[in-house]
C-alpha positions as CSV (number, residue, x, y, z in Angstrom):
1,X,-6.0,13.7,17.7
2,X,-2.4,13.1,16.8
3,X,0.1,13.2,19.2
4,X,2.5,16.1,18.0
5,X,1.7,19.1,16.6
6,X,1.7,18.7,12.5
7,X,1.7,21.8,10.0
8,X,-1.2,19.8,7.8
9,X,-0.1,21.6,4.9
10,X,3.1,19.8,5.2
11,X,1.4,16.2,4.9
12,X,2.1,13.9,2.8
13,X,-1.2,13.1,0.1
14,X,-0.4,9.4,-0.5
15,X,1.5,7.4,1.6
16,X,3.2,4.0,1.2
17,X,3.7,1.6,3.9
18,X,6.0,-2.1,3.9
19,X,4.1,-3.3,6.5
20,X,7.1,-5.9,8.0
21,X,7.8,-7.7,11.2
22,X,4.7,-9.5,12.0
23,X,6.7,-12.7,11.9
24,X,9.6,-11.8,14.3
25,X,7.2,-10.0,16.6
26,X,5.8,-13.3,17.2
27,X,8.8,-15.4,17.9
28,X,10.3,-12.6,20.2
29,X,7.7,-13.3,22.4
30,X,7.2,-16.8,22.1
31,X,4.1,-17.1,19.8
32,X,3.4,-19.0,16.3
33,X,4.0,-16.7,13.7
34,X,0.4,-16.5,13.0
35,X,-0.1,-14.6,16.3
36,X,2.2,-11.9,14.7
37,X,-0.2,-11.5,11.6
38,X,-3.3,-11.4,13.3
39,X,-1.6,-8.4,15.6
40,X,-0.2,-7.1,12.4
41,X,-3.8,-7.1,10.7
42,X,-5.6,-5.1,13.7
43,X,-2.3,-2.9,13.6
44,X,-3.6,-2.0,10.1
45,X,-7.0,-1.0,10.5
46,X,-6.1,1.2,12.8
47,X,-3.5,2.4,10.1
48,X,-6.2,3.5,7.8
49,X,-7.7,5.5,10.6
50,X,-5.1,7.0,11.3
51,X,-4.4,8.5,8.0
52,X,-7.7,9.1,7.4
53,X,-8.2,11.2,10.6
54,X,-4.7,13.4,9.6
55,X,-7.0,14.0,5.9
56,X,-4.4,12.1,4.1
57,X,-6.2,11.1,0.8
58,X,-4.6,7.7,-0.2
59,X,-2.7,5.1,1.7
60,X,-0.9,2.7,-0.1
61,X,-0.6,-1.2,1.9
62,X,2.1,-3.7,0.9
63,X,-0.4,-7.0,2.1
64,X,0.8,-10.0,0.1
65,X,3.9,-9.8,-2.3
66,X,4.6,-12.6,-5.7
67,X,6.9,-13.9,-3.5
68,X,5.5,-14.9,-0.6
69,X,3.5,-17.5,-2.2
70,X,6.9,-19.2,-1.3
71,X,6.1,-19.3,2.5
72,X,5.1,-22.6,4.1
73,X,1.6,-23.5,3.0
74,X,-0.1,-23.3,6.4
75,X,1.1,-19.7,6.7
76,X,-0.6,-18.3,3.4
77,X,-4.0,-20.2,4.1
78,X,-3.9,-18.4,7.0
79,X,-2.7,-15.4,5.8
80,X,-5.5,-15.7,3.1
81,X,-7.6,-16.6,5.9
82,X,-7.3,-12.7,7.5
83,X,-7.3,-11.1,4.7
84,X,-11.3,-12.1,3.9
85,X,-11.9,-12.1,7.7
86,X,-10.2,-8.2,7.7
87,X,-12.2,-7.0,4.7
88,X,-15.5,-8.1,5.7
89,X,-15.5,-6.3,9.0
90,X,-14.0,-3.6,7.4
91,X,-16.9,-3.3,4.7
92,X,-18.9,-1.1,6.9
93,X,-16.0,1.4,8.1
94,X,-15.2,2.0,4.3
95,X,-18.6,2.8,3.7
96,X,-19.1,4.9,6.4
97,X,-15.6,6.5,6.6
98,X,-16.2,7.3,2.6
99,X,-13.2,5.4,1.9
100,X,-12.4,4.0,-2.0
101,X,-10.5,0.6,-2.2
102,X,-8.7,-0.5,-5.2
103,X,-6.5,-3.9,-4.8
104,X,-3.1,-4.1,-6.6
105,X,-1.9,-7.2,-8.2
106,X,-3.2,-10.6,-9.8
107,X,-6.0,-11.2,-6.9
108,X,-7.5,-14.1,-9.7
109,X,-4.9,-16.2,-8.1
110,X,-6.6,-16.3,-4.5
111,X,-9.4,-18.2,-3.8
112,X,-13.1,-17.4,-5.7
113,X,-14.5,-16.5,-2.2
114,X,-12.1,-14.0,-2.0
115,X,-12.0,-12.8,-5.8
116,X,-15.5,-12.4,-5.1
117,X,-15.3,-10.2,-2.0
118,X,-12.3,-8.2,-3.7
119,X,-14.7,-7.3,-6.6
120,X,-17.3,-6.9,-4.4
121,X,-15.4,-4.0,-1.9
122,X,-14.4,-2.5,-5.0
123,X,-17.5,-1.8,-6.8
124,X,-20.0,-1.0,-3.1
125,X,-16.9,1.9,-2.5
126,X,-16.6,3.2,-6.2
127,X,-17.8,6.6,-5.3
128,X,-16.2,7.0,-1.9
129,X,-14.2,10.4,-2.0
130,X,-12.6,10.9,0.8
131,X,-9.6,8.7,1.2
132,X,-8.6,6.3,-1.2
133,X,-7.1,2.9,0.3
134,X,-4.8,0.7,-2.2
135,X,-4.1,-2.9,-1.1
136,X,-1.6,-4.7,-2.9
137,X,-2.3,-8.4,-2.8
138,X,-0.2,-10.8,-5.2
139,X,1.8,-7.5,-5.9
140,X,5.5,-7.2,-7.4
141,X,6.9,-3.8,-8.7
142,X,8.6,-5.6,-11.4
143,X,5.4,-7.8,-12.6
144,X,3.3,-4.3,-12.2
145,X,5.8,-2.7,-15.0
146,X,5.9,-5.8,-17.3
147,X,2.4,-6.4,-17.4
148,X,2.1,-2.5,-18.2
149,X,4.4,-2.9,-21.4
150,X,2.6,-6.1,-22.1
151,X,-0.5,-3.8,-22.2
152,X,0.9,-0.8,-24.2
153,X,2.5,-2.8,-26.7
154,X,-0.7,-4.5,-27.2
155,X,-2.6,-1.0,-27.6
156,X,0.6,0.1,-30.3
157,X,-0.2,-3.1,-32.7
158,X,-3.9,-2.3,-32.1
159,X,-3.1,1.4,-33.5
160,X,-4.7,3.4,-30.0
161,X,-1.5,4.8,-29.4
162,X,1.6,5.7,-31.2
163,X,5.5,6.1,-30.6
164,X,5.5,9.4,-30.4
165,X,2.8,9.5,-27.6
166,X,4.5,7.5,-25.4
167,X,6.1,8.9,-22.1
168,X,6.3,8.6,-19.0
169,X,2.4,10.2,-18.4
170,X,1.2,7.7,-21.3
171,X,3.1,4.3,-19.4
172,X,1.5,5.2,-15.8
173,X,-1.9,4.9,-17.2
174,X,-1.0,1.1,-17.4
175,X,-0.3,1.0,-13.9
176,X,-2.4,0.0,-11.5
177,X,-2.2,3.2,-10.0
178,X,-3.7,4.6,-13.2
179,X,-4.8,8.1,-11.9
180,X,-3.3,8.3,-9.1
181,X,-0.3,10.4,-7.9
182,X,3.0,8.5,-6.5
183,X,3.5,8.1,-3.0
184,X,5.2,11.1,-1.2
185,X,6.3,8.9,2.0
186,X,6.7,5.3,2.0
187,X,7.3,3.8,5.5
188,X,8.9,0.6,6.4
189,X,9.2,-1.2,9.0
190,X,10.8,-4.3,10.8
191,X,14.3,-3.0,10.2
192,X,14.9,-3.8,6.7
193,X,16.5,-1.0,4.3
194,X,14.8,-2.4,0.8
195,X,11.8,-1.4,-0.8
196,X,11.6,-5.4,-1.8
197,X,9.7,-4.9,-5.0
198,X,7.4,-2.0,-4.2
199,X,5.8,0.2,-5.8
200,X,8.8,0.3,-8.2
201,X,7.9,3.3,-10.9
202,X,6.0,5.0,-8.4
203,X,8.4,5.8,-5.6
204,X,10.8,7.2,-7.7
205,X,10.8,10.5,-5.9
206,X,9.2,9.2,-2.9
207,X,10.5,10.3,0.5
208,X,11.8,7.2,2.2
209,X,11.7,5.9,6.2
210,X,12.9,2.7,8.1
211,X,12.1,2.2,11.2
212,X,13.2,-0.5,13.3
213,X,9.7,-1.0,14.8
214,X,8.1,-4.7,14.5
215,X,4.5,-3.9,12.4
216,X,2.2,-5.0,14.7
217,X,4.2,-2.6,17.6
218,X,4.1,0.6,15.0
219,X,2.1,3.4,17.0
220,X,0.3,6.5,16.0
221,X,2.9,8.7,17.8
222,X,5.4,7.5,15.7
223,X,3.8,8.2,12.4
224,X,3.2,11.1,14.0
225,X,6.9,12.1,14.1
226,X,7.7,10.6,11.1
227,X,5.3,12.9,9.8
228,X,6.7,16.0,11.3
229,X,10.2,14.5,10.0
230,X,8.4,14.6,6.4
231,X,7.3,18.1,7.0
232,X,11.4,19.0,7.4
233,X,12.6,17.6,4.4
234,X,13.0,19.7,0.9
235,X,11.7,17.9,-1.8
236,X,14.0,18.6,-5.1
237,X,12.9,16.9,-7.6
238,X,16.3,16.7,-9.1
239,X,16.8,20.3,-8.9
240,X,18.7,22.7,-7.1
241,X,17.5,24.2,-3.7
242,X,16.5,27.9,-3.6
């Protein structure tokens, strides 16, 4: 059960999290940076739990950004490495916790053994209802919106859609959040104060936290009060408060 009492009509329906740190957490201690992504990799299993335990319906997971193809190689085999380790034990949970996946971002550019698995944890948790679990793998903010004007430009020379029916409603249905609602409360942590190319269009009204917690030392009391900290705030919208 969580560790403070929460008003669950106050919670957040889609959540966001920067999951940063696994690197330092590592070399504070003395350890390869690998050690810090394998913690960081059971830290977010337990992560899905978590939210799906509080009923939160979708939980949004920054995994693998456009840029950090630029890492040393040995670090994104291996981090390429966990990520098909991670999802095959996690087939069953998804199945049984009625979870949906969806992946965000070019995955054709990893490896066909784990295109394959991507496609294949997508289509066995189609139907699942209950939670709804985005992974953004090869993801960049700025690529998502490109590649969405790429796409609705296309559809405007192909005569599907005019100028007049194109707003903000119409461009999100390029996204690759296409139905989806934005993210309430996006969560980083490891100390940073960027959203480093997440989730750009969506988190325009998002609620924002940094925490200077290491990923892989981020604990289920603290999204707890961060939670209860959501719960506080007063959501405008660009209006004025009553």
């Amino acid at each position: 059960m969580p560790s403070v009492d929460i008003d669950k009509n106050s919670l957040p329906d889609h959540v966001g999290v920067i999951m940063d740190g696994n690197g330092r957490w590592a070399q504070r201690r003395g350890f390869p940076r690998s050690k810090g992504h394998i913690e960081g990799a059971k830290r977010f299993r337990k992560m899905i739990f978590c939210c799906r335990k509080r009923n939160i319906k979708a939980l949004t997971v920054y995994a693998f950004s456009t840029e950090n193809w630029g890492r040393p190689k040995l670090e994104v085999d291996l981090l390429i490495k966990l990520f098909k380790t991670q999802l095959q034990s996690a087939l069953l949970d998804f199945s049984d916790e009625n979870i949906k996946v969806n992946f965000l971002g070019d995955v054709s550019k990893f490896p066909d053994s784990l295109h394959m698995l991507i496609k294949k944890i997508v289509k066995i948790s189609e139907n699942n209802k209950k939670m709804t679990l985005n992974i953004a793998l090869n993801y960049g903010g700025r690529a998502e919106i490109v590649n969405a004007v790429k796409s609705l430009v296309s559809e405007y020379f192909e005569r599907k859609v005019s100028i007049a029916e194109i707003d903000e409603n119409k461009f999100s249905n390029f996204l690759y959040t296409k139905g989806q609602s934005d993210p309430d409360l996006i969560i980083r942590t490891g100390g940073e104060f960027r959203l480093s190319n997440f989730l750009l269009w969506q988190s325009a009204y998002s609620e924002l936290f940094f925490t200077k917690t290491l990923w892989p030392d981020f604990k289920e009391s603290e999204f707890d009060e961060i939670l209860n900290e959501y719960a506080s705030r007063k959501r405008r919208y660009g209006g004025i408060q009553a």
